[in-house]
C-alpha positions as a printed Julia matrix, in Angstrom:
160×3 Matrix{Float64}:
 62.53  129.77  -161.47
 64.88  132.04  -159.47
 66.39  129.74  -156.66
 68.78  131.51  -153.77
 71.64  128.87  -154.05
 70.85  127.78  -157.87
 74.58  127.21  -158.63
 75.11  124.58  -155.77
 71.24  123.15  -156.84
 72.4   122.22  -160.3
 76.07  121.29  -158.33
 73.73  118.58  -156.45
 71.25  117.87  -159.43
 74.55  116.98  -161.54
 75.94  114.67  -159.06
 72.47  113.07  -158.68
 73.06  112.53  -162.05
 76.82  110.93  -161.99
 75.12  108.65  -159.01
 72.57  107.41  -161.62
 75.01  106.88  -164.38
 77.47  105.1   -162.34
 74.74  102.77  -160.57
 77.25  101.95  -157.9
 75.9    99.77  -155.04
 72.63  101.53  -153.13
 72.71  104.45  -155.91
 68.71  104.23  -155.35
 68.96  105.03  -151.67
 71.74  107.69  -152.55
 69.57  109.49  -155.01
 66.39  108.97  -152.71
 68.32  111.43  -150.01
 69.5   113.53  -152.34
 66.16  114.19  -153.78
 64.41  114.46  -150.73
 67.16  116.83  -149.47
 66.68  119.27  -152.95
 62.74  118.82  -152.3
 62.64  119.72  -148.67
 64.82  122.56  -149.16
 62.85  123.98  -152.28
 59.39  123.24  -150.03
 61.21  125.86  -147.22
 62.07  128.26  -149.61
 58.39  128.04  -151.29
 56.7   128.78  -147.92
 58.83  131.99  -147.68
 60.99  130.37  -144.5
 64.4   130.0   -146.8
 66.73  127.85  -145.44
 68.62  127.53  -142.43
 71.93  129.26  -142.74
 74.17  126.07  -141.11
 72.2   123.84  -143.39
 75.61  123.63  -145.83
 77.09  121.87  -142.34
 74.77  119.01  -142.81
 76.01  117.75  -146.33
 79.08  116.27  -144.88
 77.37  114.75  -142.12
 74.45  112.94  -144.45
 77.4   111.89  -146.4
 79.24  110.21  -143.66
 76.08  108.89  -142.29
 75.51  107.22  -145.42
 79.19  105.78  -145.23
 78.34  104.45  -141.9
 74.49  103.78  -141.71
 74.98   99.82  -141.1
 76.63  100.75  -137.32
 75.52  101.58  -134.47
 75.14  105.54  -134.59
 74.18  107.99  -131.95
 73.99  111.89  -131.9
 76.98  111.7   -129.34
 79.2   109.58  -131.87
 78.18  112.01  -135.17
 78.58  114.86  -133.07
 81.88  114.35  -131.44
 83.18  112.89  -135.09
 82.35  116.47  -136.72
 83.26  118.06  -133.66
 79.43  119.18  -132.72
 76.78  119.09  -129.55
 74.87  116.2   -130.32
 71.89  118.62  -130.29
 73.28  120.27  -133.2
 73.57  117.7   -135.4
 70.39  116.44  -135.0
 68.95  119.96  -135.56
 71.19  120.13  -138.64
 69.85  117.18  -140.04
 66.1   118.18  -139.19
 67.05  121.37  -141.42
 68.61  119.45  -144.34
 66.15  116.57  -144.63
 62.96  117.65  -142.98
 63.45  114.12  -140.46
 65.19  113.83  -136.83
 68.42  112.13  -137.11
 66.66  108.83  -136.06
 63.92  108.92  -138.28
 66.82  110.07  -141.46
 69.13  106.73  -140.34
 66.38  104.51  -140.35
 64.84  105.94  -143.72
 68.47  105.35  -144.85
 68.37  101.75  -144.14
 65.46  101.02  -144.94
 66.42  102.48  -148.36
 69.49  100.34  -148.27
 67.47   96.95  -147.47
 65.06   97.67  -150.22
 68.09   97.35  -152.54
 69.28   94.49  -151.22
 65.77   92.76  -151.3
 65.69   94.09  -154.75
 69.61   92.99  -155.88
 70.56   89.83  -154.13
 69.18   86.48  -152.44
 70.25   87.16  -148.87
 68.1    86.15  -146.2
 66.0    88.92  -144.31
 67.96   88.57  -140.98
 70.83   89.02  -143.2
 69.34   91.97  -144.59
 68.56   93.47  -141.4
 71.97   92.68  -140.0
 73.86   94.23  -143.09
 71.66   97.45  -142.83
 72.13   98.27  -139.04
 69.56   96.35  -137.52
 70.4    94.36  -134.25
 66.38   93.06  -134.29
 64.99   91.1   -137.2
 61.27   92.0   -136.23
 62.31   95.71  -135.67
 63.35   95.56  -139.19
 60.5    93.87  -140.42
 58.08   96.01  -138.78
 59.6    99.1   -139.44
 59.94   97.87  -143.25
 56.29   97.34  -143.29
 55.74  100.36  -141.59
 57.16  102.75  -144.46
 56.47  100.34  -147.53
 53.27   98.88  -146.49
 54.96   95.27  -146.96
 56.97   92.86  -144.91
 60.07   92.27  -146.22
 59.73   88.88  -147.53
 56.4    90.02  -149.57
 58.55   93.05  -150.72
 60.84   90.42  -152.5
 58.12   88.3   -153.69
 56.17   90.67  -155.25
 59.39   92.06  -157.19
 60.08   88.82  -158.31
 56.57   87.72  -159.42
C-alpha cells in the first residue's frame, strides 16, 4: 500500500506502539486518538481528498490537549497558547481527527473516564471532576450517550 506520508505513518504507528508497551496512565485513550487520527487520515486519502496540508499543525495541539483535557478549554485559550485564530484550531482539529474541537475534548474524556472506571474505585462525581466535567449528569449522560451505559453500569459490568 503506497501511502503519501508513509515514513511519518510508521513514525506514529511506532509510537502507538511505545504507548502500548509502556502502559503509562490513560495509554488506552492515548492510543484510541492516535488510531482514530491514522484512520481518519487514511479514510481522506482513500476517497481521493488527501489530506489537508496544515494538518501536521494539529499534532502538537492534540498533544497538548491531551496534557490538559481535565480543564476548562476553549478555542480562544488553545488558540492564543499556539498562537492561532480560534477558528483555526478548531478547523485543524476537524482535519486531523474528523471531530470539532468540542466533540474531540469530550471524546478525550470520556476516553479518560472509561479508564478510570476501568483502573480505580473512585466515585463517578470524582470521575467526572478528574476528567473535566463541572456537571455529574452531563457526564453521565454524555457517557451513556457514546458507550450506551451509565457510568456506574459501565463499572459493574467490568467487574462482574
Amino acid at each position: 500500500l503506497l501511502v503519501p506520508g508513509q515514513l511519518q505513518l510508521e513514525s506514529r504507528l511506532q509510537h502507538m506502539d511505545e504507548i502500548y508497551r509502556q502502559k503509562r496512565l490513560f495509554f488506552r485513550a492515548e492510543l484510541s486518538a492516535e488510531l482514530l487520527s491514522i484512520l481518519t487520515g487514511l479514510a481522506r486519502i482513500a476517497a481521493g481528498g488527501g489530506t489537508h496540508v496544515d494538518t501536521h499543525r494539529a499534532d502538537p495541539i492534540i498533544t497538548w490537549i491531551h496534557a490538559h483535557y481535565a480543564e476548562p478549554l476553549t478555542n480562544a485559550q488553545i488558540g492564543h497558547e499556539f498562537g492561532f485564530h480560534p477558528n483555526y484550531v478548531s478547523s485543524l482539529i476537524s482535519a486531523a481527527t474528523g471531530m470539532s474541537l468540542h466533540r474531540y475534548l469530550l471524546f478525550i474524556r470520556i476516553s479518560n473516564a472509561i479508564d478510570l472506571l476501568e483502573t480505580t474505585g473512585l466515585s463517578i462525581g470524582s470521575i467526572a471532576q478528574q476528567t473535566g466535567f463541572d456537571d455529574v449528569c452531563y457526564f453521565s449522560k454524555y457517557f451513556r450517550k457514546l458507550t450506551g451505559l451509565a457510568p456506574r453500569d459501565y463499572r459493574r459490568g467490568r467487574i462482574g
